[in-house]
C-alpha positions as CSV (number, residue, x, y, z in Angstrom):
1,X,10.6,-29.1,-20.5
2,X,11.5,-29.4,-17.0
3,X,9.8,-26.7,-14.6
4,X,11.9,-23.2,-13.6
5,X,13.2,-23.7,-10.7
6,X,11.4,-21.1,-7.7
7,X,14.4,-18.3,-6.7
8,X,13.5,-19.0,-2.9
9,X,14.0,-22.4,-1.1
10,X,11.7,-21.8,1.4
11,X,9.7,-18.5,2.7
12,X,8.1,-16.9,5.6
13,X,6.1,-13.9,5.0
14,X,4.5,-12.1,8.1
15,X,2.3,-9.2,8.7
16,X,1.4,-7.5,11.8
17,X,-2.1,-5.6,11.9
18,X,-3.4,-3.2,14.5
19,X,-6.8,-1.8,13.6
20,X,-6.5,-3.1,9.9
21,X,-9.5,-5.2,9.3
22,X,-9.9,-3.4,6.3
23,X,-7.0,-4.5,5.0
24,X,-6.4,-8.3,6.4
25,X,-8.3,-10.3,3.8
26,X,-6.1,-9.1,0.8
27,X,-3.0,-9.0,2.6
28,X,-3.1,-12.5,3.4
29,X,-4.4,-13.5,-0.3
30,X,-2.1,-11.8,-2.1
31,X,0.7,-13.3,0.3
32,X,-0.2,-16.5,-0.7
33,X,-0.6,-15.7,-4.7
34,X,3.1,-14.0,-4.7
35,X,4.8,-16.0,-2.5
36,X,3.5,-19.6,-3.8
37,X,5.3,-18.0,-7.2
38,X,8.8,-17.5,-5.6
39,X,8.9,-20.4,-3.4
40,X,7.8,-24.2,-3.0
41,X,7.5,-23.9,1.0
42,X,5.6,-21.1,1.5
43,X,4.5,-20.1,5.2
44,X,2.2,-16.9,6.4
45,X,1.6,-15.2,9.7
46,X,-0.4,-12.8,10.8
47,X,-0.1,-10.9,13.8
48,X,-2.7,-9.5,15.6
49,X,-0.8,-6.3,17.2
50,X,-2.8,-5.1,20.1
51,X,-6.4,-4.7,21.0
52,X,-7.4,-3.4,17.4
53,X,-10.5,-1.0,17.8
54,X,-12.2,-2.8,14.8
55,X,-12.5,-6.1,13.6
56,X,-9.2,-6.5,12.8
57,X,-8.9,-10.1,14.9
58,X,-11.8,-11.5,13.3
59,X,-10.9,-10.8,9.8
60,X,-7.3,-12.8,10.6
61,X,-9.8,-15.4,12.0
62,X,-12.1,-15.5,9.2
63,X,-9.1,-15.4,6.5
64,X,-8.0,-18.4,8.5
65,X,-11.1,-20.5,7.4
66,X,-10.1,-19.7,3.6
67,X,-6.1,-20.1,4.7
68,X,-6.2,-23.2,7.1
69,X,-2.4,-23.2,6.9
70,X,-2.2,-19.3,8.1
71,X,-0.3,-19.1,11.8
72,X,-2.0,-16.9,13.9
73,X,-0.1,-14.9,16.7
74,X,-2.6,-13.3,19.0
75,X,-0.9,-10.4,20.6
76,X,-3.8,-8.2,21.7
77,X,-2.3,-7.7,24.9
78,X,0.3,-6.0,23.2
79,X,2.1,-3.2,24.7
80,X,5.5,-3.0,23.1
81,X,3.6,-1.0,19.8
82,X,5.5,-1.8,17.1
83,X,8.2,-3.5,18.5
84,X,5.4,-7.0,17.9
85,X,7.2,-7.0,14.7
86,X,10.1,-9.1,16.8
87,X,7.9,-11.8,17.8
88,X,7.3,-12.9,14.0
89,X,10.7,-12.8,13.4
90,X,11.0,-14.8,16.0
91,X,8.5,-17.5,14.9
92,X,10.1,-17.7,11.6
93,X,12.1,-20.6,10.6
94,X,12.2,-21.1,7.0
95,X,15.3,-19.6,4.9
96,X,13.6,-16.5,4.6
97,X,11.9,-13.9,6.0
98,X,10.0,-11.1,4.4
99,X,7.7,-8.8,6.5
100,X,5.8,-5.1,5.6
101,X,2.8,-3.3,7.4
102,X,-0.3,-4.6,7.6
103,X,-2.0,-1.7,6.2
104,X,-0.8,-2.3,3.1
105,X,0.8,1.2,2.1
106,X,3.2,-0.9,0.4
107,X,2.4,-2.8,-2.6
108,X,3.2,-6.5,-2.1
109,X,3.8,-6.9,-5.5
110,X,7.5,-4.9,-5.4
111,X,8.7,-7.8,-3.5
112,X,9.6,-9.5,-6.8
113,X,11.7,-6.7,-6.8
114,X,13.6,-7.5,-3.8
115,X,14.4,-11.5,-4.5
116,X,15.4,-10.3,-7.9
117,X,18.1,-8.2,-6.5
118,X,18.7,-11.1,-4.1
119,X,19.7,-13.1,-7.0
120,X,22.0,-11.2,-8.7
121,X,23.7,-9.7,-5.3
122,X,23.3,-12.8,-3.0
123,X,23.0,-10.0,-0.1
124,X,21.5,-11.4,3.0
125,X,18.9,-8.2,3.5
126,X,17.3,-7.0,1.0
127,X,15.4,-3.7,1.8
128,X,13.1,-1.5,-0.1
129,X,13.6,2.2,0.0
130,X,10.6,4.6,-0.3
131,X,9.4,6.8,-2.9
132,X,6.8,8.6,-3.9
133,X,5.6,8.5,-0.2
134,X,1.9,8.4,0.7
135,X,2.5,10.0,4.1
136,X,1.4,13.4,4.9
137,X,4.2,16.3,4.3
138,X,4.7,16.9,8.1
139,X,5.1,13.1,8.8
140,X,7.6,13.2,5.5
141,X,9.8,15.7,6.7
142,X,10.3,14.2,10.3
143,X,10.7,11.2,8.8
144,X,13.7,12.0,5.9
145,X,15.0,14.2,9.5
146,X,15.0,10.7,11.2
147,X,16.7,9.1,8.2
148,X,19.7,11.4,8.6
149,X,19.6,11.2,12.4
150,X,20.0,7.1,12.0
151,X,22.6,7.4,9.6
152,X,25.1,9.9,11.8
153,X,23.8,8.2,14.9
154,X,24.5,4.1,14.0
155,X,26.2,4.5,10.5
156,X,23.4,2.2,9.0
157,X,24.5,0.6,6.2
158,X,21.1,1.4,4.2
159,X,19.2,4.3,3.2
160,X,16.0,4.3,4.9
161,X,16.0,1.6,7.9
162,X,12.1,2.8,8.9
163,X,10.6,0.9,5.9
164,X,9.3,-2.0,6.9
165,X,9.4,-3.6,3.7
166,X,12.5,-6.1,3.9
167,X,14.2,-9.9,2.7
168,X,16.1,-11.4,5.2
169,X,18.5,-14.3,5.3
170,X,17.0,-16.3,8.7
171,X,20.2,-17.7,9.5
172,X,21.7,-14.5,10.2
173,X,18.1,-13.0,11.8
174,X,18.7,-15.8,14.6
175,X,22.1,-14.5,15.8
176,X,20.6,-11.3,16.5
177,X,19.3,-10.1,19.8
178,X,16.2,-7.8,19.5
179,X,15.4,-6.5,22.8
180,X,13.5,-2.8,22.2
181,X,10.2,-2.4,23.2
182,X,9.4,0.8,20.9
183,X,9.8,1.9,17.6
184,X,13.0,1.8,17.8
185,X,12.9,-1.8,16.9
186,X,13.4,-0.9,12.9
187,X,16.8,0.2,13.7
188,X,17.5,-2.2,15.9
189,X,17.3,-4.9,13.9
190,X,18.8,-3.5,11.3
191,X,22.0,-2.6,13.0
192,X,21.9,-5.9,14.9
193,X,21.6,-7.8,11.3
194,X,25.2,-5.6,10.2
195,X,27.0,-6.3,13.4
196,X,26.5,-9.9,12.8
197,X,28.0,-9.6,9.2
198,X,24.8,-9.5,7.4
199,X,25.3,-7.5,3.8
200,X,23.0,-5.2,2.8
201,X,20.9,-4.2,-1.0
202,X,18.4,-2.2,-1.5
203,X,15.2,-1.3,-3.7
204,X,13.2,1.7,-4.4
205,X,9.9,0.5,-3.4
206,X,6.2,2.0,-4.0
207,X,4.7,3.8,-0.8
208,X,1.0,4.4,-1.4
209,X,-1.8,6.8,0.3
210,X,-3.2,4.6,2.9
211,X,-7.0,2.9,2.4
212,X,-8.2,2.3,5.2
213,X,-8.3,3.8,8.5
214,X,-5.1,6.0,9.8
215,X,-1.8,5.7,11.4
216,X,-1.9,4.1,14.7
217,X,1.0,7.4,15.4
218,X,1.2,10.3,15.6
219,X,4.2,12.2,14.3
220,X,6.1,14.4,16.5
221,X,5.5,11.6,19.3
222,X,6.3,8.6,17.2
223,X,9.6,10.6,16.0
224,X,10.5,11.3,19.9
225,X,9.7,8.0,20.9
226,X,12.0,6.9,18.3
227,X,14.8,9.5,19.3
228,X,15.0,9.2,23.0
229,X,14.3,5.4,22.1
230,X,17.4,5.1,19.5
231,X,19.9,7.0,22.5
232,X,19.0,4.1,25.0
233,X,19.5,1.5,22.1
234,X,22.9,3.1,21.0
235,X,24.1,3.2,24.7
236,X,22.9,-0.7,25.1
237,X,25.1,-1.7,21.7
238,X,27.8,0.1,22.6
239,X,28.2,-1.6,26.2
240,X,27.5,-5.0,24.5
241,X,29.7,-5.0,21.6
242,X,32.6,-2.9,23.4
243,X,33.0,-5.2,26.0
């Protein structure tokens, strides 16, 4: 009996870590284990985010040595926070692309999930929605506020555009022009991916209690940065795509 044929062509999966040594080794294994079972041409990346306080660089190092195929990007000099995220998208050239946080609050395992959905809808994002969120209740509130604030602000075609936990097609990724240097990134990208006719699905994905370390950001300053941050981005898109 001939062999199932794998749901993806071909697949990118990246991660960036910032002060998530803790985390690395698994993240990278488990990568491999899930996304060697959707795919034939499977690539990894890991992206060293800034200069972690731990050993986060040598663990993507180390995990190297048991992962000689794993693409390193070594942005300790980093300075854009999590705006790194656009430099793996950049890097990624394979059909797919699937990226979540390194620190593993999501489980990897839900992005079955998303290719399943894929499938059936042939949507070009695929993009996990949060529950049962293992985020303190201040940092839950602000962040369900945000939500709402995106949705009035850029009429998002999704749900929750902050979790990182998405599928997307790469030939749509490429015609899009990711310039923020924040956090507003998250909604940049995924406003730039519907302007250039990208459709949309989504999946209620797992959000866990984090298990090692703590946020990298704070909440009332990562939700201004991402306010004031989200008015310049609005004003940029709406001088670029009303001209």
């Amino acid at each position: 009996m001939p062999k199932k044929a794998k749901p993806l062509n071909s697949l990118t999966i990246f991660f960036p870590f910032f002060n998530d040594a803790g985390t690395v080794e698994r993240a990278v294994t488990e990568a491999y284990a899930i996304g060697s079972e959707l795919t034939k041409k499977l690539e990894v990346i890991a992206i060293h985010g800034g200069n972690s306080k731990d050993s986060t660089f040598d663990e993507i190092k180390k995990v190297k040595m048991k992962f000689p195929d794993l693409t390193i990007l070594d942005k300790t000099n980093n300075t854009e926070g999590y705006a790194v995220i656009k430099y793996g998208l950049r890097e990624a050239n394979l059909d797919w692309v699937f990226y979540t946080d390194g620190d593993l609050q999501y489980s990897l395992g839900d992005l079955n999930k998303l290719v399943k959905i894929q499938e059936k809808t042939n949507a070009d994002v695929v993009n996990g929605v949060k529950i049962n969120r293992g985020d303190s209740a201040l940092r839950t509130i602000l962040g369900e506020l945000y939500k709402k604030f995106t949705r009035i602000l850029f009429k998002t075609p999704m749900t929750d555009p902050t979790c990182d936990f998405r599928l997307i097609r790469t030939s749509i990724l490429k015609k899009c022009s990711l310039l923020s240097t924040n956090a507003s990134i998250c909604v940049e990208l995924v406003k730039e991916l519907q302007l250039n006719g990208a459709t949309f699905a989504e999946v209620p994905v797992k959000h866990n209690v984090r298990k090692y370390g703590k946020s990298n950001y704070r909440s009332l300053p990562l939700l201004l940065e991402r306010f004031f941050g989200d008015l310049l981005l609005w004003i940029r898109l709406k001088r670029r795509y009303n001209n």
